[in-house]
N, C-alpha and C positions, 0 to 999 in steps of 0.2 A: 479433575484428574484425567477422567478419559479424554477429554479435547487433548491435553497437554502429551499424553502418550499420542494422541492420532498424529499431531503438531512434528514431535520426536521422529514418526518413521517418514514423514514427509519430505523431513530436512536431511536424513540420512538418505533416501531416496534423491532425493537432488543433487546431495554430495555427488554420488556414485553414479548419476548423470552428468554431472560437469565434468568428467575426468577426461571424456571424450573431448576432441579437439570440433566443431570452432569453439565451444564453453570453456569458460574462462572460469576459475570458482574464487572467490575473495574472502578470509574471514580474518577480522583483527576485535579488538574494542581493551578492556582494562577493565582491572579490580581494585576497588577503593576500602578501603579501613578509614573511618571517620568516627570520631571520640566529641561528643558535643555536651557544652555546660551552658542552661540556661537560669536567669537569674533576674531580680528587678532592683536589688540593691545586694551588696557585699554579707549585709547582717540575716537579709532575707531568705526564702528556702530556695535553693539548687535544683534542675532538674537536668540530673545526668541521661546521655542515653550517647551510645554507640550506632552504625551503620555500617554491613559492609554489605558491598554496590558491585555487582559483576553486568560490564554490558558486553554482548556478541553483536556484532554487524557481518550482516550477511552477504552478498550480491552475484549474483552469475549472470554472465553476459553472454552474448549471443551474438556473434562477430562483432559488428557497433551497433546495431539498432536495434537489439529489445535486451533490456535489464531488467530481472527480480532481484529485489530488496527487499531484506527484512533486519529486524534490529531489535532485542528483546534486552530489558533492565531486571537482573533479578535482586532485591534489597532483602536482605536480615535487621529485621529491628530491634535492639532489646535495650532495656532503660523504664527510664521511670514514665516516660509519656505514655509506651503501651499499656504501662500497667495500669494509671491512672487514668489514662481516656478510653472508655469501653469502645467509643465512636471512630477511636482513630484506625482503625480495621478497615471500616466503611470507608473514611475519608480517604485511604490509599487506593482502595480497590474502583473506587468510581473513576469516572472520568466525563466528560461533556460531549464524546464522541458517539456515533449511532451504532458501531462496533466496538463494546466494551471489550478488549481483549487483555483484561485484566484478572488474576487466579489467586487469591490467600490459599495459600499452599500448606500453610502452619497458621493459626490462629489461635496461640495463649495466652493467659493472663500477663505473660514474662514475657511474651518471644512473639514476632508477626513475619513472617515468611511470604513475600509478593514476588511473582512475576507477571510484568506489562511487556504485552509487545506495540511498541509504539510506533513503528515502520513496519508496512506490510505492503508496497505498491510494484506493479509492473511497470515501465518504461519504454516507449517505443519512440524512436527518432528514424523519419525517412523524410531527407533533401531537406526543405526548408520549413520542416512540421515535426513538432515535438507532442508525448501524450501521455500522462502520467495520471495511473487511475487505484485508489487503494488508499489507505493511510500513512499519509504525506505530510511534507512540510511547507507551503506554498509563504516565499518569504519575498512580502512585498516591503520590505522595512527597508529606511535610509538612512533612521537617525539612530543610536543607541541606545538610550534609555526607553525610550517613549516611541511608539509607533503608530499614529494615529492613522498610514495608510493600509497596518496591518492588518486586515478584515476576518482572517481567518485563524490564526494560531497566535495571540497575544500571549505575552507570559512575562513573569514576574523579575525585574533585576536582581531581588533580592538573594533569589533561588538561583545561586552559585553554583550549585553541586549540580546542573542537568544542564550543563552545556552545547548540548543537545535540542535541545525546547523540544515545545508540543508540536504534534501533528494532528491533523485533523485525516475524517473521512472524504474525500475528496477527487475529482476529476478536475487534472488542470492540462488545458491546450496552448502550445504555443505556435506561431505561424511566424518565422522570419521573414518579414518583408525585404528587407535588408541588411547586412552586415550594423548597420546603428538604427533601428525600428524594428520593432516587433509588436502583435498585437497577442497579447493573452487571454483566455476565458476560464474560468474555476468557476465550482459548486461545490459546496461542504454541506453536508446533514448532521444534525446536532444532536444529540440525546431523545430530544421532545421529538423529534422529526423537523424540525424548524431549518429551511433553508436558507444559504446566504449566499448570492450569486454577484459575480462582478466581472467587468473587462476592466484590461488596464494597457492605454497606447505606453510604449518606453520607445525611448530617439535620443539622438546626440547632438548637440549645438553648440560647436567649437568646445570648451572645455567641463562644458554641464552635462551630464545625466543626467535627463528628465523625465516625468512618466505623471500621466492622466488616468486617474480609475474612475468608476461610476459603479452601482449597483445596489443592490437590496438587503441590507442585514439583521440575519435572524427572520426574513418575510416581513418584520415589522417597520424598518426605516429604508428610504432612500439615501445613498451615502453620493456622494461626489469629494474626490479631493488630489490633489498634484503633490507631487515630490521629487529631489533635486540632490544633487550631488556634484560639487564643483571646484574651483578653485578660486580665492581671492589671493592673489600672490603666492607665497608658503603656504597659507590657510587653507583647510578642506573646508570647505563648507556645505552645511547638509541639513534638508528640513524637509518637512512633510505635515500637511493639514489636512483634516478633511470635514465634511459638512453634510451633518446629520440631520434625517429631519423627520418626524413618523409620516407613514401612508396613510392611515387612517385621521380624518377632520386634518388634512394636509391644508387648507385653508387658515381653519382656526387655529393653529399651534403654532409655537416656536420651534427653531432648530438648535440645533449646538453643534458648537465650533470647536472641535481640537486640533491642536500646532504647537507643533515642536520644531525648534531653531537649534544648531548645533555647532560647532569650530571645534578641529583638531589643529595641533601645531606641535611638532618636533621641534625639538631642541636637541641639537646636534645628532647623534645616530642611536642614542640608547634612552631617550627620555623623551614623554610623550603631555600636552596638557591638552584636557578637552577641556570642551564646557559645551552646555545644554540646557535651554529653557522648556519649558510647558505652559502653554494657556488650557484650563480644559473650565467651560465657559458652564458646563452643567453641578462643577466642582464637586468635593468629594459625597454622597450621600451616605455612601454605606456604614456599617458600624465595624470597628475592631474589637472584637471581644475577647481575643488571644492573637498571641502570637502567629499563629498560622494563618490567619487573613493577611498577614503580607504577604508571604511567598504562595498562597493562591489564586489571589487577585493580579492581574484584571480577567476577565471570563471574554470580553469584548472592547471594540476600542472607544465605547461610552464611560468605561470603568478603571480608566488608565488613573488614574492619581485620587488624592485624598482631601488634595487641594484645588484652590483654583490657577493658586500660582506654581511654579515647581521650579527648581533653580538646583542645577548638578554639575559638579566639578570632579578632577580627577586628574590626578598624575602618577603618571608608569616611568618607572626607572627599571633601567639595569646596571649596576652599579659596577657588578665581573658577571663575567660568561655565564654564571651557573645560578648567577639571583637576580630574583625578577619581585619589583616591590612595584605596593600601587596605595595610595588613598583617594576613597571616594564620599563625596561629601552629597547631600540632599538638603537643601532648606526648604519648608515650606512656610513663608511667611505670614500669611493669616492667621496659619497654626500653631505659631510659636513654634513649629518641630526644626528636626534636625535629624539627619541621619549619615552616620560614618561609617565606616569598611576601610580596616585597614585590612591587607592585604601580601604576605609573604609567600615565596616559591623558591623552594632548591631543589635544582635537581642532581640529585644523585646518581643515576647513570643517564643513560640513552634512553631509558625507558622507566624510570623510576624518579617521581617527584614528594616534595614532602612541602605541603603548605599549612600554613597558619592564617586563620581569617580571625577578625572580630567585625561585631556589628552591634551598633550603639542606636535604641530608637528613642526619639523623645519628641512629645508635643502634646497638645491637648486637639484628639480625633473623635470622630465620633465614638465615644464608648458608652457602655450602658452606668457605668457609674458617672460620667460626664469629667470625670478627672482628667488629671496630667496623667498622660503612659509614659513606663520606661521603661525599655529594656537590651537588655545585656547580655550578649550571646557570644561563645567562642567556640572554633571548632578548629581541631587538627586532625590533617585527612594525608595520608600515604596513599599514592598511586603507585600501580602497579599496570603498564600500558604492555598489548602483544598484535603479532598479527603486523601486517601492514597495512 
């Protein structure tokens, strides 16, 4: 509580420093109301639980070349998971980063009260050199579901509700060599103190976006992998691989290979079809033993799927101005699984949405009983957005 009080007069201190001119002061973000019912069959037992989600995004500038950001998620939990998972406390308040800036503010049997601040970095840009140091978001991603060149902030499709993704602790440099090259360098530290360091060349050749990384992850692999973003006629086309392989008995050991292929394609102005594959050659090891290992997993991009094959589809429509519908489909065929997400959006004003999701999981994963999983989740969430 005392951090959270020091935190409070800091940010009002900044306020009433930005007012003066060159500082510029920025604040927006939304409040969510989400009603969720989880279940494994119709006849089965229900596990209600409610959320509501206030985020603040911070920023103050400094003519154009140095920016503070920061960005803090405060959640209310109540329902039956807190009541029945004494650990789900923990599992909110952690995180994988070397600056936990995460606070249970409330912690009952009923009720869990969390604020994370999950954006804390400074910004500095002079001529053709960019420098962002703090907890950040370094997003080396090309494909959508699957991000194999992403080395630093992976995170889960399934977890809808955090649009946002994870950021890590983090120093990242950029150096414009040209208007189409640049060469970047990042460093993230992890919980354990474990480093993961990489450059990555990006350039343009005729209608591709391409880009070269290399580096070390976690201190324990060597990574190298390329990624691409382009056009085959209408078609976007988009992929990213990369090739892991440990430091240690580098001689004796195998690598592993993860790659993801992807195609968008519009259909006339309001309708959108992707698709996206996954090879992940070390396939899935880990075990599901609830529901919450999907929407925590992956931790790294050795732990992106469950499978070895991964196959995802998806179509966005907008049918009138104000609805926005999607199904997203998952197969993993080894695994007999399957996974849906259907997907509803009205918006109600300028600033106020009302969506409905479902999410359907089925397959035989690693679990501790070695069965078929299923399950069955729905959630209706009201947003409330402010700020610009």
């Amino acid at each position: 509580m005392k951090r959270l009080t020091v935190l409070i007069i800091i940010l009002v201190g900044l306020r009433s420093f930005a007012q003066d001119k060159p500082f510029r002061l920025h604040i927006n973000g939304y409040i969510n109301n989400m009603q969720s019912v989880l279940f494994d069959s119709i006849k089965g037992n229900w596990t209600n639980d409610n959320l509501l989600h206030n985020r603040i995004n911070l920023s103050i500038s400094y003519k154009s070349s140095l920016t503070f950001h920061m960005s803090a998620r405060t959640r209310l939990f109540t329902g039956e998971t807190v009541k029945y998972f004494p650990s789900y406390a923990d599992f909110i308040k952690n995180s994988n980063n070397f600056f936990n800036l995460s606070w249970n503010l409330v912690n009952e049997p009923s009720v869990l009260l969390n604020t994370t601040i999950d954006r804390f970095y400074v910004e500095f840009n002079k001529g053709n050199f960019d420098i962002t140091v703090g907890k950040q978001r370094i997003n080396w991603a090309k494909t959508f579901v699957w991000n194999p060149n992403d080395l630093f902030n992976n995170y889960s499709f399934f977890d809808f509700d955090y649009p946002e993704r994870p950021g890590s602790d983090a120093i990242d440099a950029v150096y414009y060599i040209s208007p189409m090259t640049n060469i970047e360098l990042a460093g993230k530290l992890d919980k354990d103190t474990s480093l993961t360091t990489a450059m990555r060349l990006s350039t343009t050749i005729g209608t591709y976006d391409l880009q070269m990384i290399g580096g070390i992850l976690a201190q324990n692999d060597y990574v190298i992998g390329i990624g691409w973003t382009g056009y085959i006629g209408q078609i976007t086309f988009r992929g990213e691989a990369s090739y892991i392989r440990p430091r240690k008995n580098f001689a004796d050991t195998t690598g592993q290979t993860v790659a993801s292929v992807g195609l968008d394609y519009s259909v006339g102005k309001s309708t959108t079809l992707m698709l996206e594959f996954l090879y992940n050659q070390q396939k899935g090891h880990y075990q599901i033993n609830s529901p919450m290992d999907f929407y925590t997993a992956p931790m790294n991009i050795k732990h992106l799927s469950f499978a070895e094959y991964n196959i995802f589809a998806q179509i966005t429509t907008s049918p009138y101005p104000l609805l926005n519908m999607s199904m997203a489909t998952m197969f993993f065929p080894k695994k007999k699984g399957l996974f849906l997400m259907p997907n509803i959006t009205y918006s109600l004003s300028n600033n106020a949405d009302l969506t409905l999701v479902g999410q359907f999981f089925k397959g035989k994963f690693n679990t501790l009983s070695s069965q078929e999983l299923k399950i069955f989740a729905i959630f209706l969430r009201l947003s409330l957005s402010f700020g610009k």
